[in-house]
N, C-alpha and C positions, 0 to 999 in steps of 0.2 A: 261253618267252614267257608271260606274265602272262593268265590268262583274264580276258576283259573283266569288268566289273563290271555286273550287271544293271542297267538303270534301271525297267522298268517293276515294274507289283506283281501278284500273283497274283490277288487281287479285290479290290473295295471297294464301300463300302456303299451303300445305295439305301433314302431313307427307304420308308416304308409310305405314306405320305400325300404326293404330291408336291405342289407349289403350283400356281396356273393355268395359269404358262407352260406346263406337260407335258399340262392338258387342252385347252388352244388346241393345240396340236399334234395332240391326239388328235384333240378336232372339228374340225378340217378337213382332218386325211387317214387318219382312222379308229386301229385300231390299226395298222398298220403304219407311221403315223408315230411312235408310240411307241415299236415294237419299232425303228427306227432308229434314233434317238436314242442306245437302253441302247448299242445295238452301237456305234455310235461314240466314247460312254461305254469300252465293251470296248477298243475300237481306242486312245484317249486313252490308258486306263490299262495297256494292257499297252505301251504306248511310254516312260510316264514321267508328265508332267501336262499334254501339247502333242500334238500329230500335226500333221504337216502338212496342208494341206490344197487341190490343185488339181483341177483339172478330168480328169486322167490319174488323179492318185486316185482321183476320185471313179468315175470308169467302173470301175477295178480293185475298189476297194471294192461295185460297186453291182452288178457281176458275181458277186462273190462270196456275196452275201445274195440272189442270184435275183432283183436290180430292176436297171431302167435307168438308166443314169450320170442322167440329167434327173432324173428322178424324185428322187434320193437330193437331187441340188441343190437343188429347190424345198425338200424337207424341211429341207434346210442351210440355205438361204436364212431360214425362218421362225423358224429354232431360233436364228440370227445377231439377226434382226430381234425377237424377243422375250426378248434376254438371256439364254437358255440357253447360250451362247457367247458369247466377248467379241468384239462385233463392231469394236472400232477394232485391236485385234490382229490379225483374220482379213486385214482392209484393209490392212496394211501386213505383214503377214510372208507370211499366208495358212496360218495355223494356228487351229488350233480348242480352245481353251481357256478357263477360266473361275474365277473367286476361289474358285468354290467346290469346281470339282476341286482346283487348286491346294492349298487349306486338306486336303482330303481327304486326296489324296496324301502332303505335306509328314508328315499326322501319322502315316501308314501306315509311313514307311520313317525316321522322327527315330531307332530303332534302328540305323540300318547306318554303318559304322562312314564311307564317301563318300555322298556325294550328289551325284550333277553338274548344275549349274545356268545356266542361260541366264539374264543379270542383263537380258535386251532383252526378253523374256515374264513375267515376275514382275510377280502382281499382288496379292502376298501379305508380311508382314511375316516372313520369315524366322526372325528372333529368337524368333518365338512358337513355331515346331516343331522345328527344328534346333538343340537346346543343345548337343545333344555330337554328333555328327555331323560331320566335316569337308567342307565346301564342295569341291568338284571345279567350278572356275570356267570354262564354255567359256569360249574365247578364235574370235573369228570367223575361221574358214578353220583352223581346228587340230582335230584329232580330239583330245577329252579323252582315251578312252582310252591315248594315249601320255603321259599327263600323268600318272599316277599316282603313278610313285615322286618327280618333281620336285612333286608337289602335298603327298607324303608331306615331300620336304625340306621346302618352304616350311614349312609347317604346323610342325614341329619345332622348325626354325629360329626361326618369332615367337613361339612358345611360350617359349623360351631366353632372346630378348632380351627377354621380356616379366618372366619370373623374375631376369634381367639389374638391370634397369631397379626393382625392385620389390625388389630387395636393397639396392641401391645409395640407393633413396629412406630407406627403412628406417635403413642404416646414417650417413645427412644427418640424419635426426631424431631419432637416437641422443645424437647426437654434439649437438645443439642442445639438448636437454635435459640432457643433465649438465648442460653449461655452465649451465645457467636454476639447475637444482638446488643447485649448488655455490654460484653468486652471490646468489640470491633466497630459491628452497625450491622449494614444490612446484609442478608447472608445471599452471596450470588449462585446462582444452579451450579456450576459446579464446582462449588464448594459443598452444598449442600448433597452434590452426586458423592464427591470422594466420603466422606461423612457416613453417608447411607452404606459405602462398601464396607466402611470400619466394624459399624452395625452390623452387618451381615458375617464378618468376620467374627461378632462373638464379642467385641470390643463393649462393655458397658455405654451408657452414657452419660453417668456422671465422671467416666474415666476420659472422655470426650470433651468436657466440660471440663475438668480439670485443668486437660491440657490446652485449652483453650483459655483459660483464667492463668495457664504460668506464662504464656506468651502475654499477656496482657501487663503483669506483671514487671517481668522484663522490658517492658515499654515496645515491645515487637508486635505490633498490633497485625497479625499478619497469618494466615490460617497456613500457610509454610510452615513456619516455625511449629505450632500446633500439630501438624503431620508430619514432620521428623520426630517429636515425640512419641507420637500412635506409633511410626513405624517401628521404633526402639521396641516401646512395649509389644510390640508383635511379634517381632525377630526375638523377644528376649520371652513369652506366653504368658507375657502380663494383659491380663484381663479387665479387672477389676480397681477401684480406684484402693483399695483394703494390700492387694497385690503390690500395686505401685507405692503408698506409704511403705509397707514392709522393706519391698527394695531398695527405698530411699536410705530407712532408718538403718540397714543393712552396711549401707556406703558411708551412709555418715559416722557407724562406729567405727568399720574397719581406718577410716581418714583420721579417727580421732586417737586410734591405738598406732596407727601409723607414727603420726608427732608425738605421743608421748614418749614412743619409742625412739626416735629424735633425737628427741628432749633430754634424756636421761643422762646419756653422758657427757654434757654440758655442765649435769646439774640444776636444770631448769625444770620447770613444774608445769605441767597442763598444757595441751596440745593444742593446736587450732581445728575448730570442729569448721567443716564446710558443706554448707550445703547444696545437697546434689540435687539436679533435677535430667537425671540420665537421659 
């Protein structure tokens, strides 16, 4: 069996100079409202960046520091009521936390290789301390700690389709640049930006390359021309270069049943078939 993985931290820092909240605490219940505070601080961070916080707590807690469960409350109470905690959290979960443990914490442990996270208490932007760290996401009513090696899959797992995904775009914009290279020259950024939106839109790319070889064709050496094409196929949910044949062959019979039909009461035989490139 897997030893759990610690969440809390060994210590963390305490500026020298606190701000007023911590002297309004002090003046009105001396230092020992201060010294309760760190300890709860203590209690916070040897949990993680949260503690619970109830009234059964608070007596266990208030036993243990040699005061009465009341006592420690009122001090909770004021340290709630002046932002030293975040008071709409405490009200709805009844834990005792705050941005700036949070931010503390986050940057204490952005080395370890899990971190396990409550997305219902975050009051912190993540992204700014966690870059390589893997998230260990509680899930409500589940003990993260059995989640490890399936949090190890996942993680692997989006990491693969993400290199997947990033190959496969790579190897679409390859493949659209010959094509520009061979029929025009050299492919300017942003030509090469609109290109990538087509891609993104779902657009193939040898459907890119097509339209790119009928401008050529036409002697319009010109990625214009090429993207009034794409746009057609897009406004019309041609995708694929199989899609746009079909459409083509489509125009070109109706054009040809068109003139026969013409045709006919003249007397005359066989229509002029024309080809489309919509």
């Amino acid at each position: 069996m897997a030893r759990p993985i610690k969440d809390g931290v060994d210590y963390f820092p305490m500026d020298v100079h606190l701000d007023t909240k911590f002297d309004l605490i002090e003046a009105e219940f001396g230092l020992t409202g201060f010294a309760v505070v760190v300890k709860l601080y203590q209690e916070v961070y040897g949990r993680g960046y949260y503690c619970e916080w109830t009234s059964e707590v608070a007596l266990l807690f208030g036993r243990k520091i040699g005061l009465g469960g009341n006592v420690v409350s009122e001090i909770v109470a004021a340290a709630l009521r002046r932002g030293i905690f975040d008071r709409a959290l405490y009200e709805k979960y009844r834990i005792l936390t705050s941005a700036g443990i949070q931010k503390r914490y986050f940057e204490a442990v952005s080395r370890r290789r899990y971190v396990t996270v409550d997305r219902r208490f975050l009051l912190v932007d993540l992204g700014l301390y966690l870059k390589d760290a893997a998230i260990r996401w509680v899930h409500v009513g589940n003990n993260p700690e059995n989640e490890d090696k399936n949090s190890q899959t996942k993680e692997e797992e989006r990491k693969g389709e993400e290199r997947k995904e990033d190959d496969a775009r790579a190897r679409a914009m390859k493949r659209v640049t010959e094509a520009y290279e061979a029929s025009v020259g050299m492919m300017p950024r942003h030509v090469a930006e609109q290109a990538q939106v087509f891609l993104s839109k779902g657009l193939e790319p040898e459907l890119i390359a097509r339209a790119i070889g009928i401008a050529a064709e036409n002697n319009v050496r010109k990625w214009s021309y090429a993207a009034a094409i794409l746009r057609d196929c897009e406004h019309r949910g041609i995708c694929t270069v199989r899609e746009f044949d079909a459409e083509n062959r489509r125009k070109r019979d109706e054009s040809d049943s068109a003139g026969a039909a013409a045709a006919r009461p003249a007397g005359g035989g066989g229509g002029l078939s024309l080809g489309v490139h919509f």
